[in-house]
PyMOL Python script that loads the backbone (N, CA, C, O; Angstrom):
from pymol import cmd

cmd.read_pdbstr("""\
ATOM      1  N   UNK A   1      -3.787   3.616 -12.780  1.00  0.00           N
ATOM      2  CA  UNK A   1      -3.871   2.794 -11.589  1.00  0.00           C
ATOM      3  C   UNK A   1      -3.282   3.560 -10.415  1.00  0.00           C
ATOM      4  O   UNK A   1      -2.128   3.987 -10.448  1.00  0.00           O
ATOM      5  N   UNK A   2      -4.124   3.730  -9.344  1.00  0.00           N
ATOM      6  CA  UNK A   2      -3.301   4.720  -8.147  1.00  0.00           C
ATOM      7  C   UNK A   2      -2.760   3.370  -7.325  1.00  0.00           C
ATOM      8  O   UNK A   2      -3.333   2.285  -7.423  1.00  0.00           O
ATOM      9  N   UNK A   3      -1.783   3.553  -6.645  1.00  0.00           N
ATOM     10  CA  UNK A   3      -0.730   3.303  -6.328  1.00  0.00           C
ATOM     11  C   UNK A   3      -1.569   3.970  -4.513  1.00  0.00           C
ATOM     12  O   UNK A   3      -1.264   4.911  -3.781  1.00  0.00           O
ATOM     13  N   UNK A   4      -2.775   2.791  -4.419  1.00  0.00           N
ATOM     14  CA  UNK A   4      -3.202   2.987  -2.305  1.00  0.00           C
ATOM     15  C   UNK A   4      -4.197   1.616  -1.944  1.00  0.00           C
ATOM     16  O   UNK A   4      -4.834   0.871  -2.688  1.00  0.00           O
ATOM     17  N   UNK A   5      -4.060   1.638  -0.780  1.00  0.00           N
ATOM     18  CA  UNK A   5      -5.010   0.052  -0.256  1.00  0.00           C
ATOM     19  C   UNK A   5      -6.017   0.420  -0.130  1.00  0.00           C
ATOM     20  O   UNK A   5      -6.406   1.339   0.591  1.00  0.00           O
ATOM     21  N   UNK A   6      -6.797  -0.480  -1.060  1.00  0.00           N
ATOM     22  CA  UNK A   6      -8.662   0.242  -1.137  1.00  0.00           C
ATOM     23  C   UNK A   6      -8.757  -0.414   0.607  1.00  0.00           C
ATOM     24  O   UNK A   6      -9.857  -0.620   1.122  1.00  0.00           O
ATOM     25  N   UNK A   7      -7.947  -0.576   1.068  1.00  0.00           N
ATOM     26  CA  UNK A   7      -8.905  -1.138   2.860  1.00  0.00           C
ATOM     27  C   UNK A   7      -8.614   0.159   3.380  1.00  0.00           C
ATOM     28  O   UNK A   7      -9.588   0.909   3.452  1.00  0.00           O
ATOM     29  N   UNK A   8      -7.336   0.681   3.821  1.00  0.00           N
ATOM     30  CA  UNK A   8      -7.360   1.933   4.489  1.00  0.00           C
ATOM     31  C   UNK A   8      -7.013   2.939   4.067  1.00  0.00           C
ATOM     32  O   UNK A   8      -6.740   3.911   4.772  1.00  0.00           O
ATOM     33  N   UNK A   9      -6.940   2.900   2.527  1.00  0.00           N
ATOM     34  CA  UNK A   9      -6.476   4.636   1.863  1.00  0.00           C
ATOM     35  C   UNK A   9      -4.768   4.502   2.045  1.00  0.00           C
ATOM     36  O   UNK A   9      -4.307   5.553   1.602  1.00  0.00           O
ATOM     37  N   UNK A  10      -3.845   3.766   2.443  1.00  0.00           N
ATOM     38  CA  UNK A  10      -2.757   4.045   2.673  1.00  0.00           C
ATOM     39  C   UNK A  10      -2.118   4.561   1.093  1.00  0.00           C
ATOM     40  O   UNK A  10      -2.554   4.093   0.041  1.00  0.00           O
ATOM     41  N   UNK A  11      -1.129   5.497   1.152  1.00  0.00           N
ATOM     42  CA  UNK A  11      -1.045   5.852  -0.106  1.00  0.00           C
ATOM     43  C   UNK A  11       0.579   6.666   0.075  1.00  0.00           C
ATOM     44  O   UNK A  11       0.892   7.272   1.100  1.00  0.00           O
ATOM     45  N   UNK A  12       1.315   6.546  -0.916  1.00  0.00           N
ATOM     46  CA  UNK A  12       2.737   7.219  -1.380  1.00  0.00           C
ATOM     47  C   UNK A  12       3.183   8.401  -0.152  1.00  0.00           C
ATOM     48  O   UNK A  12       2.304   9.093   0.362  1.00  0.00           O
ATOM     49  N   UNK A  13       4.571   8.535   0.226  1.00  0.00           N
ATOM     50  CA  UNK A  13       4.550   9.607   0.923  1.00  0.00           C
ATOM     51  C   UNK A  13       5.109  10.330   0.088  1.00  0.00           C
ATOM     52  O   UNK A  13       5.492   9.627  -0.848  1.00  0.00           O
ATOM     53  N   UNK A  14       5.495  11.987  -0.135  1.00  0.00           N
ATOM     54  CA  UNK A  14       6.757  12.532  -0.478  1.00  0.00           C
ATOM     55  C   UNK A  14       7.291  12.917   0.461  1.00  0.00           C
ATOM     56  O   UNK A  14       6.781  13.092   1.567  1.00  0.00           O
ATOM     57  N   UNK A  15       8.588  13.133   0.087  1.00  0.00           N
ATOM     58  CA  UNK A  15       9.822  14.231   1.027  1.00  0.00           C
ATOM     59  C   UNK A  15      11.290  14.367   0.409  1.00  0.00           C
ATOM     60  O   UNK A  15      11.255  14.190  -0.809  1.00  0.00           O
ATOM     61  N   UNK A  16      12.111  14.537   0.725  1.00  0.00           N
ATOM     62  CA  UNK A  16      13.500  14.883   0.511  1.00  0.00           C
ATOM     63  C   UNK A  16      14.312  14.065   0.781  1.00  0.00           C
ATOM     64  O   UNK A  16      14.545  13.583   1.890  1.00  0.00           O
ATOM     65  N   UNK A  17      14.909  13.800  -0.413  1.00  0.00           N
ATOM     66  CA  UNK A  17      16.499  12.927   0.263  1.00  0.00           C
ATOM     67  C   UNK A  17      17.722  13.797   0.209  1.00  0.00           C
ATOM     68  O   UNK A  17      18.211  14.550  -0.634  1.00  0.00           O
ATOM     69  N   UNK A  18      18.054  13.385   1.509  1.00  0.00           N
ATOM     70  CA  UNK A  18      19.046  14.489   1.983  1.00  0.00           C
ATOM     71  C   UNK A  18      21.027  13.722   1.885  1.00  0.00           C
ATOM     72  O   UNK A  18      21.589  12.810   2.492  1.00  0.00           O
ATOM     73  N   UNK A  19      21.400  14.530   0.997  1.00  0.00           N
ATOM     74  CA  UNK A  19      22.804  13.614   0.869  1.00  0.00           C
ATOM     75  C   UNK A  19      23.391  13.941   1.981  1.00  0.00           C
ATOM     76  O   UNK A  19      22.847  14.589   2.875  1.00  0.00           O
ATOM     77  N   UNK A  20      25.254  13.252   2.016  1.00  0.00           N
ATOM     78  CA  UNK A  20      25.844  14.224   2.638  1.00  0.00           C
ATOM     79  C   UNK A  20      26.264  15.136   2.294  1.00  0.00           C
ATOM     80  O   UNK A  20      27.389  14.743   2.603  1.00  0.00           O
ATOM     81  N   UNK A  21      26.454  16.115   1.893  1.00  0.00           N
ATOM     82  CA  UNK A  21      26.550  17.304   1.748  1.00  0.00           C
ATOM     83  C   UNK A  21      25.528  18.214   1.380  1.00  0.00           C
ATOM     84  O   UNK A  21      25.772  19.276   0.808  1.00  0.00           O
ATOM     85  N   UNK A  22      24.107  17.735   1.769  1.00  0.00           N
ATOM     86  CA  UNK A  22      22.722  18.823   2.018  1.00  0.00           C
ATOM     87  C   UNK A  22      22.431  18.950   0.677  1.00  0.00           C
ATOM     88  O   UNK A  22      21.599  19.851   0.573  1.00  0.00           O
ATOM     89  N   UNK A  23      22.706  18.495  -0.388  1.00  0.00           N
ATOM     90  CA  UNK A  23      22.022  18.260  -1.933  1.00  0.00           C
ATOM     91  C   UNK A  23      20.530  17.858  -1.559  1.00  0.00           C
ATOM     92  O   UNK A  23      20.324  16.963  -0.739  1.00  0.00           O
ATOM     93  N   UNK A  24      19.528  18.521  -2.162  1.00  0.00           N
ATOM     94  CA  UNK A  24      18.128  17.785  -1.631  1.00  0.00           C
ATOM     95  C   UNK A  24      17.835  17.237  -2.814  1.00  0.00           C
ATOM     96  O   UNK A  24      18.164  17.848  -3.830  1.00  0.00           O
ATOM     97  N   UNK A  25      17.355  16.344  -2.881  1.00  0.00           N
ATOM     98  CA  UNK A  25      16.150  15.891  -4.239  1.00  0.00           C
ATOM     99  C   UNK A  25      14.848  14.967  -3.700  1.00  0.00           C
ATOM    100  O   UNK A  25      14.612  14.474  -2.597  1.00  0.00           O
ATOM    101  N   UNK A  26      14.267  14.958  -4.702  1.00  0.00           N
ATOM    102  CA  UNK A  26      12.511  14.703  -4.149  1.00  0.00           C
ATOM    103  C   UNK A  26      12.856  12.994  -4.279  1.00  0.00           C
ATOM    104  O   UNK A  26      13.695  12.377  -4.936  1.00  0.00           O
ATOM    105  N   UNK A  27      11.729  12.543  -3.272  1.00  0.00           N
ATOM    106  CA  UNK A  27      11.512  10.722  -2.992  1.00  0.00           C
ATOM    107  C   UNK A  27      10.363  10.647  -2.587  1.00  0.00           C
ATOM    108  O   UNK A  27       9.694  11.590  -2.165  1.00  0.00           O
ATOM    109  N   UNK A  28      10.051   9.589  -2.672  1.00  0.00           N
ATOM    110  CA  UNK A  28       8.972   8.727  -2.531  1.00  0.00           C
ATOM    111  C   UNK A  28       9.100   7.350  -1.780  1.00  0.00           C
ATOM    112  O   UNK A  28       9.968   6.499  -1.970  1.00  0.00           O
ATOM    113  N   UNK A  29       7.895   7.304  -0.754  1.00  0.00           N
ATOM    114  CA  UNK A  29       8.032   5.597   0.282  1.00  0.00           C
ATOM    115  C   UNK A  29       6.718   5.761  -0.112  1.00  0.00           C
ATOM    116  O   UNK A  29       5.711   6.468  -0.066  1.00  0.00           O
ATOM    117  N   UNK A  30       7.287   4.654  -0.561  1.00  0.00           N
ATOM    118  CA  UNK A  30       5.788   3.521  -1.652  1.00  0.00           C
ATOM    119  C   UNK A  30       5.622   2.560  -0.144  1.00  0.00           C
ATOM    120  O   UNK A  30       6.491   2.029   0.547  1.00  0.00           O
ATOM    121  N   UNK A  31       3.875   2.616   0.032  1.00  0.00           N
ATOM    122  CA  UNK A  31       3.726   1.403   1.333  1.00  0.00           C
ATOM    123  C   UNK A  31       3.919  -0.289   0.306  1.00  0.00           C
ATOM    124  O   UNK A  31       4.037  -0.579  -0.885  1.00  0.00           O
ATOM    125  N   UNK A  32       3.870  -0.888   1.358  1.00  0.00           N
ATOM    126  CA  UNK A  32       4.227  -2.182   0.857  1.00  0.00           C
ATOM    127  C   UNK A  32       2.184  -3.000   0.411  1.00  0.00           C
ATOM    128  O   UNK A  32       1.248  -3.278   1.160  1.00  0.00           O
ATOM    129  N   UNK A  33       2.350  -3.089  -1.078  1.00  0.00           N
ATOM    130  CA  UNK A  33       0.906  -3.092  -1.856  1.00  0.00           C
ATOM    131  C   UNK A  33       0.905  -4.232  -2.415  1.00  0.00           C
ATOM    132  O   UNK A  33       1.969  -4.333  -3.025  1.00  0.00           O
ATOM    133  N   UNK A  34       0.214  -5.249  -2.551  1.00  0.00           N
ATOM    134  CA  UNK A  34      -0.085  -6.827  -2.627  1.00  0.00           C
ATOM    135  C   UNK A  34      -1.493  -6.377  -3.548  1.00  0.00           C
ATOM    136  O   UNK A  34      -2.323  -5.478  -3.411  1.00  0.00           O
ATOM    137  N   UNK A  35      -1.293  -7.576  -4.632  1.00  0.00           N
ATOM    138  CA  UNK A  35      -2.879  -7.478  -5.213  1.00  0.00           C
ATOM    139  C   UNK A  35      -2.904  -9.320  -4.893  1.00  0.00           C
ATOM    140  O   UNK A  35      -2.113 -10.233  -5.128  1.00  0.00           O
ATOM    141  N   UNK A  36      -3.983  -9.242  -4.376  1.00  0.00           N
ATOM    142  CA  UNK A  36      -4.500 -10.294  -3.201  1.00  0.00           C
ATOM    143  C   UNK A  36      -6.499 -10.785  -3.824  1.00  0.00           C
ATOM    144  O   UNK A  36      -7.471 -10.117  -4.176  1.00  0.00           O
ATOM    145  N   UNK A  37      -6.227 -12.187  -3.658  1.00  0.00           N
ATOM    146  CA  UNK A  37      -7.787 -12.455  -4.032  1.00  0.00           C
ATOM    147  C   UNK A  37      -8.627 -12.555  -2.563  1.00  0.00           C
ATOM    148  O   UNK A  37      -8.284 -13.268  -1.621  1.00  0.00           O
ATOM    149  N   UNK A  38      -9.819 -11.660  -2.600  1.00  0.00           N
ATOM    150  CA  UNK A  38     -10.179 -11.320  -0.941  1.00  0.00           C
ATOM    151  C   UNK A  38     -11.617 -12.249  -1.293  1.00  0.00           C
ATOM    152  O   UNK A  38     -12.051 -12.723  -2.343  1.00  0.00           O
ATOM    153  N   UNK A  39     -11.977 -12.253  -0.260  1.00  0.00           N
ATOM    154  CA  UNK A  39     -13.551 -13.011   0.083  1.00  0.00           C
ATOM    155  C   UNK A  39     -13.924 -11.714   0.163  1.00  0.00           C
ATOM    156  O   UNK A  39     -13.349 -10.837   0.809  1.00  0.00           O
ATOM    157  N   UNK A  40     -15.464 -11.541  -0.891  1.00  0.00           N
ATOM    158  CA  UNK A  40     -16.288 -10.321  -0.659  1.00  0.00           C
ATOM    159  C   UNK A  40     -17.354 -10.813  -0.759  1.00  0.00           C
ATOM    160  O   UNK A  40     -17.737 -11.033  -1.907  1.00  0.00           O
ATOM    161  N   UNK A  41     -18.338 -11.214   0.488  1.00  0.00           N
ATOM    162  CA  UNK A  41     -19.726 -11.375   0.386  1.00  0.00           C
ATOM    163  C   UNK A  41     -19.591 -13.217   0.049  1.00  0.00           C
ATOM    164  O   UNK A  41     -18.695 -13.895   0.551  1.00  0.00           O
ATOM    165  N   UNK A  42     -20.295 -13.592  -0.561  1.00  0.00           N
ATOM    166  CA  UNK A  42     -20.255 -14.782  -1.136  1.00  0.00           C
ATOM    167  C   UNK A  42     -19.364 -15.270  -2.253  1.00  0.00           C
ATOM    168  O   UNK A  42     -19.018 -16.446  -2.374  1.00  0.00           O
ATOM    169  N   UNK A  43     -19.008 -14.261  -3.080  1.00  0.00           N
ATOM    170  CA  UNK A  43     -18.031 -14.552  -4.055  1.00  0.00           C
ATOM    171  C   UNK A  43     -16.484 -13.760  -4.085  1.00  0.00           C
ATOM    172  O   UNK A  43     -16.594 -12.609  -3.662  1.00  0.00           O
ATOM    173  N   UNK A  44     -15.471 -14.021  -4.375  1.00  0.00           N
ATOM    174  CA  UNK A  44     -13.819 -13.456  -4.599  1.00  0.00           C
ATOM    175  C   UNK A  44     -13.976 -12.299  -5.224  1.00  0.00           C
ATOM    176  O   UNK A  44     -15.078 -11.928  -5.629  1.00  0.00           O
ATOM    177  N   UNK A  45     -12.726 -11.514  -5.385  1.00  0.00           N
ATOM    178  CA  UNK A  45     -12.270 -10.624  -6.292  1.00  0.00           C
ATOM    179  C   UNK A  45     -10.728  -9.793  -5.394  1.00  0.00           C
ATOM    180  O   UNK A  45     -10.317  -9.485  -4.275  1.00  0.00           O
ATOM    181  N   UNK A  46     -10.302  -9.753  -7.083  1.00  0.00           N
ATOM    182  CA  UNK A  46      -8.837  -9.011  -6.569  1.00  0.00           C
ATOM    183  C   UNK A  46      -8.712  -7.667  -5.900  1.00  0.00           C
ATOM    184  O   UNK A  46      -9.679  -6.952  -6.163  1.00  0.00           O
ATOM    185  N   UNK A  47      -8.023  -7.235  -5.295  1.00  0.00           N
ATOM    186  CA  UNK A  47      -8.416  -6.185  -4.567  1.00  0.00           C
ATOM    187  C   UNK A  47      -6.204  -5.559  -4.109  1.00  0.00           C
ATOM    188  O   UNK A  47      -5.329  -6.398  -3.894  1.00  0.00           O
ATOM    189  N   UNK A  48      -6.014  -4.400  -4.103  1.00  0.00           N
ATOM    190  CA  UNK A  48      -4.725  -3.955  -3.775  1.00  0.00           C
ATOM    191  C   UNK A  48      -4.911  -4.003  -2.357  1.00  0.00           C
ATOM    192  O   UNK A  48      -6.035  -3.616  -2.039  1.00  0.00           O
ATOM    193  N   UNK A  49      -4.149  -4.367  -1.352  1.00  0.00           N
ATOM    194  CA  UNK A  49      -4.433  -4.354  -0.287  1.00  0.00           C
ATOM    195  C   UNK A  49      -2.756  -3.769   0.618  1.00  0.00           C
ATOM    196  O   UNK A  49      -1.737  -4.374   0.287  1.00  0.00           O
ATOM    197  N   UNK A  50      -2.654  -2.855   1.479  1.00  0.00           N
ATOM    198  CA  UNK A  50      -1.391  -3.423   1.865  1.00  0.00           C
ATOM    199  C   UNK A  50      -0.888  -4.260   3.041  1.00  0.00           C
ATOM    200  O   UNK A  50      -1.685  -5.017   3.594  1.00  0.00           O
ATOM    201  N   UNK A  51       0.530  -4.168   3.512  1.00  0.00           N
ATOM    202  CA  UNK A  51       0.501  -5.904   3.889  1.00  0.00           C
ATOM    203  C   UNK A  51       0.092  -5.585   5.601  1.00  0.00           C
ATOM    204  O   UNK A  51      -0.162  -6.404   6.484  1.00  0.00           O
ATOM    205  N   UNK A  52       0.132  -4.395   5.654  1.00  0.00           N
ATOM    206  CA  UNK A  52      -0.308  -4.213   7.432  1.00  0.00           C
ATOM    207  C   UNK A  52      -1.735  -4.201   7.788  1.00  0.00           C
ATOM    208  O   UNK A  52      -2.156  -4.331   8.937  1.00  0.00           O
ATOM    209  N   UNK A  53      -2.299  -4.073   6.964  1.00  0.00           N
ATOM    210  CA  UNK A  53      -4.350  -4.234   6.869  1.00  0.00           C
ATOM    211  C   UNK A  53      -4.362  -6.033   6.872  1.00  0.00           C
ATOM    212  O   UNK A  53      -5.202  -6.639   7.537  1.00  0.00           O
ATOM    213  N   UNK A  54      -3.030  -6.951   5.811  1.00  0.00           N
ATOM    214  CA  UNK A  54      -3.337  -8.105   5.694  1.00  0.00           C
ATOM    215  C   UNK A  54      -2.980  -8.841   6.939  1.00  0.00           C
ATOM    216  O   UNK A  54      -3.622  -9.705   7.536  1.00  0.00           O
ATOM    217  N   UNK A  55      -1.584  -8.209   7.257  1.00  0.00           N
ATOM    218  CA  UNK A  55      -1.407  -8.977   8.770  1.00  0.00           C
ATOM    219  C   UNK A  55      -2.060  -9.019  10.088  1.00  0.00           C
ATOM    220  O   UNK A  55      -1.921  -9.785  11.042  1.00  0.00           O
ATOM    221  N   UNK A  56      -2.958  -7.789   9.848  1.00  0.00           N
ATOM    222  CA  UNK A  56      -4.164  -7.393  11.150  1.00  0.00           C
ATOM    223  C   UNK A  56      -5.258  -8.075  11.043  1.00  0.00           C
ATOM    224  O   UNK A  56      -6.093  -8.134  11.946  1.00  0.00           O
ATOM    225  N   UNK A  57      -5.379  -8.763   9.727  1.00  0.00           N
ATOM    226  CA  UNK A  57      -6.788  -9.495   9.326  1.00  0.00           C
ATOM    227  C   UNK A  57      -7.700  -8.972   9.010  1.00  0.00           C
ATOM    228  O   UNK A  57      -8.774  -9.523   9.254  1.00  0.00           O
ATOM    229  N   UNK A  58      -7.682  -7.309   8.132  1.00  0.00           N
ATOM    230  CA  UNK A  58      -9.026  -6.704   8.204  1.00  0.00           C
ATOM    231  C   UNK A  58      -9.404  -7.326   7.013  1.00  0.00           C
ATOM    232  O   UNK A  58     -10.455  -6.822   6.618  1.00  0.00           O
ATOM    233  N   UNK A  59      -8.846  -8.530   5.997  1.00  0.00           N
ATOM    234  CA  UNK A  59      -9.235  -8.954   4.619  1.00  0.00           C
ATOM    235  C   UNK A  59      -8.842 -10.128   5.006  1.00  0.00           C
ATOM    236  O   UNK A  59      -7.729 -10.309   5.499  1.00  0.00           O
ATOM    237  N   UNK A  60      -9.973 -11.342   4.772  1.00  0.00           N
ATOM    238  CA  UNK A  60      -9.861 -12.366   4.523  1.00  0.00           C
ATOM    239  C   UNK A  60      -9.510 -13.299   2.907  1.00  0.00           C
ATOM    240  O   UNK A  60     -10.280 -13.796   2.086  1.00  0.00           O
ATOM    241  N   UNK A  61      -8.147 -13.231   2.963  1.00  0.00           N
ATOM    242  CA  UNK A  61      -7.372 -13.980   1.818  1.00  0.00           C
ATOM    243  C   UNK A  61      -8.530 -15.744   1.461  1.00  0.00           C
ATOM    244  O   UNK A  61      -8.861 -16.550   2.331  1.00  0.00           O
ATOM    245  N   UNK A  62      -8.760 -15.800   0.435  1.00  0.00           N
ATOM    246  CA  UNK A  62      -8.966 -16.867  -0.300  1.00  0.00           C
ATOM    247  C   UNK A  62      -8.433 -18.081  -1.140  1.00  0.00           C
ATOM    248  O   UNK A  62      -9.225 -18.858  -1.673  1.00  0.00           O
TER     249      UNK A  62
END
""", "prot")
cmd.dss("prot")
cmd.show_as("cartoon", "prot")
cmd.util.cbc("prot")
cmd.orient("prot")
């Protein structure tokens, strides 16, 4: 299962977490991902969406 919003591709970042004292180690910002029942056409289906595509309205929730 990939871990992105089939509406706009949004998907995982990487980079570095930086302590205090400059220790690096690897991280990850996961976007915020909802599995949501959408109106498609005449009939539903679940769909990953995330929540800034849902608050803009590009998916109509059912």
């Amino acid at each position: 299962m990939a871990y992105r919003c089939e509406v706009c591709g949004k998907e995982p970042w990487t980079g570095k977490q930086v302590s205090f004292s400059h220790k690096r180690s690897s991280r990850r910002w996961l976007p915020n991902i909802q599995r949501v029942r959408v109106k498609h056409g005449s009939n539903s289906r679940r769909m990953r969406v995330c929540t800034s595509c849902l608050k803009a309205g590009k998916v109509e929730k059912v």
